[in-house]
MDTraj code that builds the backbone (N, CA, C; nanometers):
import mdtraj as md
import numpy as np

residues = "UNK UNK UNK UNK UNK UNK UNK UNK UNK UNK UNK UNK UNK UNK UNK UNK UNK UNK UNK UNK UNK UNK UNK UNK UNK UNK UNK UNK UNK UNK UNK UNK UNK UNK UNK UNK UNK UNK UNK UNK UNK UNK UNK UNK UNK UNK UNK UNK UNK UNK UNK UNK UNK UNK UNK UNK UNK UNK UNK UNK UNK UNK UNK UNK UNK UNK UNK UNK UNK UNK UNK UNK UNK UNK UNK UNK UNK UNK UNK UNK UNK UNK UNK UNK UNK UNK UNK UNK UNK UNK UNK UNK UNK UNK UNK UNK UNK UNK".split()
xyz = np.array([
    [7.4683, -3.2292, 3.7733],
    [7.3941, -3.1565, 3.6715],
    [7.2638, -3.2316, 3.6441],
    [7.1611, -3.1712, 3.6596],
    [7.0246, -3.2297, 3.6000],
    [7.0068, -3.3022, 3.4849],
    [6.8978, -3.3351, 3.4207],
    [6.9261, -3.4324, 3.3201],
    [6.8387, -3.2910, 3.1917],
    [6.7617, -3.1964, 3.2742],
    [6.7271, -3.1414, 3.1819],
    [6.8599, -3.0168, 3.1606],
    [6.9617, -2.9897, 3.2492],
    [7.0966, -2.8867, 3.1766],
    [7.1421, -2.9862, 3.1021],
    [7.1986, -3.0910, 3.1440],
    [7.2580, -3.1667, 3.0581],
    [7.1933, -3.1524, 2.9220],
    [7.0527, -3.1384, 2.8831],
    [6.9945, -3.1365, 2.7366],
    [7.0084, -3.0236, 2.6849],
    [7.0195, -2.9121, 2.7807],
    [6.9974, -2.7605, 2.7312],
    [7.1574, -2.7600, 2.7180],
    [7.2694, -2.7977, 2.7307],
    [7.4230, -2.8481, 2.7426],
    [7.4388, -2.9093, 2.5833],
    [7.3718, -2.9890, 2.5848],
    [7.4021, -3.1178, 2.4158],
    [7.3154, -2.9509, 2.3417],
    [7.1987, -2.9421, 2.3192],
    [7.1085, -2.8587, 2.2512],
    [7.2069, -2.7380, 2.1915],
    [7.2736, -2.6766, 2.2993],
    [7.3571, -2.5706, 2.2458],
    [7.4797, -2.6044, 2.2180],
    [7.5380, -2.7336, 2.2223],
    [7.6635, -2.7591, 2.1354],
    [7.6584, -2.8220, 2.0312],
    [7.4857, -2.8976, 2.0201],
    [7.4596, -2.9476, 1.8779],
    [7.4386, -2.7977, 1.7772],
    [7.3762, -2.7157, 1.7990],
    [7.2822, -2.6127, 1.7171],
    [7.4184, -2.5542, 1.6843],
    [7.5502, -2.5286, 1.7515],
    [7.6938, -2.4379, 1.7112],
    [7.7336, -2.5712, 1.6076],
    [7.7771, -2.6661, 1.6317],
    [7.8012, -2.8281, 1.5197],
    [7.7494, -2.8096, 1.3638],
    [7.6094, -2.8665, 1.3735],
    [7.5044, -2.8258, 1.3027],
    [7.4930, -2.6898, 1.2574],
    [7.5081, -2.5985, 1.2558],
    [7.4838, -2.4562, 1.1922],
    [7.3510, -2.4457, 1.2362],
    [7.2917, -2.4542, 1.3210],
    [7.1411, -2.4298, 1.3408],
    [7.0997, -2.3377, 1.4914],
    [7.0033, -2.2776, 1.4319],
    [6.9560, -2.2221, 1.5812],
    [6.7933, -2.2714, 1.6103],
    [6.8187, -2.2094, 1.7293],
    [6.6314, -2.2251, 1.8203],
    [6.5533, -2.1511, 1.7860],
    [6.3844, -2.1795, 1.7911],
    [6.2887, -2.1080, 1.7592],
    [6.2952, -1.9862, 1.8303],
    [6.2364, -1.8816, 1.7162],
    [6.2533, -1.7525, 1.7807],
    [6.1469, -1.7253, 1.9038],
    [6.0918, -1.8657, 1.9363],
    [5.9890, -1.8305, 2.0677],
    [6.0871, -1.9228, 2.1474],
    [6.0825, -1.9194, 2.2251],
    [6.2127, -1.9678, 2.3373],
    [6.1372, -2.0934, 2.3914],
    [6.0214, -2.0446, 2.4254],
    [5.9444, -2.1568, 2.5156],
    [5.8959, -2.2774, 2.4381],
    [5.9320, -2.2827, 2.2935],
    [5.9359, -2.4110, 2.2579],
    [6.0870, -2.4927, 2.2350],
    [6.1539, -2.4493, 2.2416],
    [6.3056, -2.5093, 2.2961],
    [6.2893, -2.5432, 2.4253],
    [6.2446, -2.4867, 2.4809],
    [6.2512, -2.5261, 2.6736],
    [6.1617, -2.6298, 2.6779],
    [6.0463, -2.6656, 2.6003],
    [5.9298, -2.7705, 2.6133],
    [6.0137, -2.8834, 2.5411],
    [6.1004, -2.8383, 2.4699],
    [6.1063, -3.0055, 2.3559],
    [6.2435, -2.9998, 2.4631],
    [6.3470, -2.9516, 2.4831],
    [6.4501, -3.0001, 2.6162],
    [6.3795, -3.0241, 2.6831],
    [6.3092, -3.0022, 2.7509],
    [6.2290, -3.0814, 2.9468],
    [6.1466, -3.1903, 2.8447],
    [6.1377, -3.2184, 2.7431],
    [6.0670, -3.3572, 2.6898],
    [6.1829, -3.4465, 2.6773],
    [6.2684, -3.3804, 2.5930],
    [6.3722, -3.5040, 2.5822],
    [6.4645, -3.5170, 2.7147],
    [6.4973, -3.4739, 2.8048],
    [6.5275, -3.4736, 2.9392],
    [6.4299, -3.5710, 3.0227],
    [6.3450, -3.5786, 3.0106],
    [6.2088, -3.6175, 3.0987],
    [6.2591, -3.7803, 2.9689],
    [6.2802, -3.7994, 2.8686],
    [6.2838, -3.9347, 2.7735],
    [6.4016, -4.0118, 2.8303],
    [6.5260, -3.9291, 2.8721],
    [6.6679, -3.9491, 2.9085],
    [6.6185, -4.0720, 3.0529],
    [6.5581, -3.9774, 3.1522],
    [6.5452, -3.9919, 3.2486],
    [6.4492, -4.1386, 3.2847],
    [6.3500, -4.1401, 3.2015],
    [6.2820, -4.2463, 3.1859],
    [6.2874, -4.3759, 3.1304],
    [6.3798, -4.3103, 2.9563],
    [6.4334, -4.4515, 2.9256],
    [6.5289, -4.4399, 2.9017],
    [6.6717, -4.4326, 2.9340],
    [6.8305, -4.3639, 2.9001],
    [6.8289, -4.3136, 2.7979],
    [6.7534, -4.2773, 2.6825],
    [6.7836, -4.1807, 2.6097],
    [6.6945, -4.0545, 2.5897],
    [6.7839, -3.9797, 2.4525],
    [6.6885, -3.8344, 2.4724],
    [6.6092, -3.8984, 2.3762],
    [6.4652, -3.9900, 2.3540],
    [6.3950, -4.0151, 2.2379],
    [6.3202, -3.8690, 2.2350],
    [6.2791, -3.8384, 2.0759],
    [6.2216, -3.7168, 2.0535],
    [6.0622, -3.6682, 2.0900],
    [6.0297, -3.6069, 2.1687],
    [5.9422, -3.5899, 2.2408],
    [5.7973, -3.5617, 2.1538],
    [5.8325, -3.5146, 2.0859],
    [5.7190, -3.4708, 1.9588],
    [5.6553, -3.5899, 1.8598],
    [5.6751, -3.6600, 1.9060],
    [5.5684, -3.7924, 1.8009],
    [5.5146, -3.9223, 1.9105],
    [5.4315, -3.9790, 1.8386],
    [5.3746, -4.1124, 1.9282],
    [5.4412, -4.2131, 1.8687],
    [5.4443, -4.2878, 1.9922],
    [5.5088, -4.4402, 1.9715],
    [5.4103, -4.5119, 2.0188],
    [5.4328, -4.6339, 1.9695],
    [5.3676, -4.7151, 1.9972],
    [5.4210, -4.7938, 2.1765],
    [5.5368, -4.7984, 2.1271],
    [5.6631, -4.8444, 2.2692],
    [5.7591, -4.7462, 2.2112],
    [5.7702, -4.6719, 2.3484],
    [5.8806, -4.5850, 2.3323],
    [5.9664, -4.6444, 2.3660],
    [5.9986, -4.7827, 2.4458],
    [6.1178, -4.8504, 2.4888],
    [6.1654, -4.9164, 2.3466],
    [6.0508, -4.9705, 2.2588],
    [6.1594, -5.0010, 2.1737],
    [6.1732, -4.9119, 2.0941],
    [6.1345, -4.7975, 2.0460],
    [6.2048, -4.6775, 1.9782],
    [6.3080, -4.6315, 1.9882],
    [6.3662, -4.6394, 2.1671],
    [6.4729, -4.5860, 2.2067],
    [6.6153, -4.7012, 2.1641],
    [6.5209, -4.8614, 2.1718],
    [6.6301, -4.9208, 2.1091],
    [6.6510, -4.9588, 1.9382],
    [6.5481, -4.8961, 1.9113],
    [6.5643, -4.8545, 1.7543],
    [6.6571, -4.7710, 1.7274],
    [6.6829, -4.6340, 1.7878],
    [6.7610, -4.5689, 1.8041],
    [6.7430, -4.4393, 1.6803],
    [6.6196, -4.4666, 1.6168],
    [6.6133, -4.3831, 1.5163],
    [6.5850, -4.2222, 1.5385],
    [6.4719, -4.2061, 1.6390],
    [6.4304, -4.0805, 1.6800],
    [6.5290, -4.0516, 1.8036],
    [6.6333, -4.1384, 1.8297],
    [6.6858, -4.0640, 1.9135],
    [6.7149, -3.9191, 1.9214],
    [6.7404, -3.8303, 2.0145],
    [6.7909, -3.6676, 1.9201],
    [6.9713, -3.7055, 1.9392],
    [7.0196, -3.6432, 1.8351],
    [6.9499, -3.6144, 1.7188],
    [6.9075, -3.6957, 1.6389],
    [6.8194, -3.6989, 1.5704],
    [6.7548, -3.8118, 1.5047],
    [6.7880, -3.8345, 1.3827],
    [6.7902, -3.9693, 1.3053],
    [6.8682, -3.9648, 1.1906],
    [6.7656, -3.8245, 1.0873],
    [6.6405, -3.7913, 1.0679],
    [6.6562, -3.7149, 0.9583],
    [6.7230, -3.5540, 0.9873],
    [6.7513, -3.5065, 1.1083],
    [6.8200, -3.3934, 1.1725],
    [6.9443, -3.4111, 1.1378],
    [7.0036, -3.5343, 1.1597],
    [7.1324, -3.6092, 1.1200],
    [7.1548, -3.5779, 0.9449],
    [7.0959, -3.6870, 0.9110],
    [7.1125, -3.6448, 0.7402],
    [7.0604, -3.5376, 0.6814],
    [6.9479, -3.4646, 0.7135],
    [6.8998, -3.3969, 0.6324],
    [6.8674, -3.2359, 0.6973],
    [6.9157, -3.2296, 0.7901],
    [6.9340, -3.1056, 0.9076],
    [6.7552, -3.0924, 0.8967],
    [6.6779, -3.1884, 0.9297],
    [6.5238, -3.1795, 0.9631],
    [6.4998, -3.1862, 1.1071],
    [6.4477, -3.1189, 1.1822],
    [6.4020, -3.1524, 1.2959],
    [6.2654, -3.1374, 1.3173],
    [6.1633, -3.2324, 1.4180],
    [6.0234, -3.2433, 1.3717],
    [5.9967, -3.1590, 1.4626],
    [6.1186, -3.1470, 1.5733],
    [6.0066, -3.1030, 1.6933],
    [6.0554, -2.9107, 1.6857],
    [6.1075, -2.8650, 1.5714],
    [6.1707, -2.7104, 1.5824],
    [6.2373, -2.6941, 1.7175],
    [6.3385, -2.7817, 1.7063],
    [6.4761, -2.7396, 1.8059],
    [6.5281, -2.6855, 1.7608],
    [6.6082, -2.7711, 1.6200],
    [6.7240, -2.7221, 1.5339],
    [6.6538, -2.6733, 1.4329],
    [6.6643, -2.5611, 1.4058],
    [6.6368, -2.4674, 1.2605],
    [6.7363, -2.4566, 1.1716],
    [6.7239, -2.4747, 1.0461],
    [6.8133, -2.3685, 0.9626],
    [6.8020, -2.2582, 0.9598],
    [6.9279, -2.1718, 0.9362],
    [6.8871, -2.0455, 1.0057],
    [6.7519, -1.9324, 0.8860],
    [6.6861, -1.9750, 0.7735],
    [6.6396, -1.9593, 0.6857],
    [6.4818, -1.9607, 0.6907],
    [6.4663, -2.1079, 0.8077],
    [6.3598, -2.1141, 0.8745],
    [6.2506, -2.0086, 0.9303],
    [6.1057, -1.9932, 0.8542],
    [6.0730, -1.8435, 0.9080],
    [6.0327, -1.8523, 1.0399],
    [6.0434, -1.9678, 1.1358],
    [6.0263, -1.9312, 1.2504],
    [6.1588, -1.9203, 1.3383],
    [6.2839, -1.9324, 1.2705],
    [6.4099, -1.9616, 1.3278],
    [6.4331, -1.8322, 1.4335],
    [6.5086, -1.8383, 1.5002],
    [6.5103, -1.7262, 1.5510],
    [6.6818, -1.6642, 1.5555],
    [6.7778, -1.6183, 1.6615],
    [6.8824, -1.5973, 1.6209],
    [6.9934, -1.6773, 1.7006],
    [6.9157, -1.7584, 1.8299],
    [7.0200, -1.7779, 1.9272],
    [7.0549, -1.9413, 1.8938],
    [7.1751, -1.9327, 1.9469],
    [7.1895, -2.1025, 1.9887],
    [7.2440, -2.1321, 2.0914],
    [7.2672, -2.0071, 2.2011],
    [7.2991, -2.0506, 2.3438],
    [7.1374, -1.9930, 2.4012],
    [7.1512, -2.0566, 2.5381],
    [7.0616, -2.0580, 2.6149],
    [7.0553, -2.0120, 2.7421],
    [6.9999, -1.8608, 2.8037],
    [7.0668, -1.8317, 2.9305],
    [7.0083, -1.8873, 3.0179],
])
top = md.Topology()
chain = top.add_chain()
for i, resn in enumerate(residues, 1):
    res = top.add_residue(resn, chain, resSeq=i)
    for name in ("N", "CA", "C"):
        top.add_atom(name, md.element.get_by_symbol(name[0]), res)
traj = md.Trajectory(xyz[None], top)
């Protein structure tokens, strides 16, 4: 399995977990998976593709932005609109991925 199914794999068993779905534009779920896939691949984890680091190597061993990242974690926030609440006006309805 690729490293980017494997993300689109975690993505849709986190968003059923979480109560959350994907943006109702698809193609930004597919950009922030092939980012954090492309993070996996580069530095073993999924770090979150949507912000600058200074060193993403030590971010990844910070472990904070990992996805899910602690404020997605505690506070069902996500920066990069993976995980929505479903309330979200850009949320859309799905949380599988064909």
């Amino acid at each position: 399995m690729s490293s980017f199914e494997a993300m689109k794999k975690f993505a849709q068993s986190y968003a059923k977990m979480s109560q959350t779905v994907f943006c109702e534009d698809i193609s930004i779920t597919l950009t922030v998976i092939e980012g954090l896939a492309r993070h996996k691949d580069e530095y073993g984890a999924p770090l979150c593709p949507c912000r600058h680091y200074a060193s993403k190597k030590a971010e990844v061993m910070a472990a904070y932005w990992n996805c899910p990242c602690v404020p997605m974690r505690e506070r069902k926030e996500c920066h990069c609109m993976l995980f929505l609440q479903p309330d979200n006006e850009f949320a859309g309805h799905q949380t599988h991925l064909d």
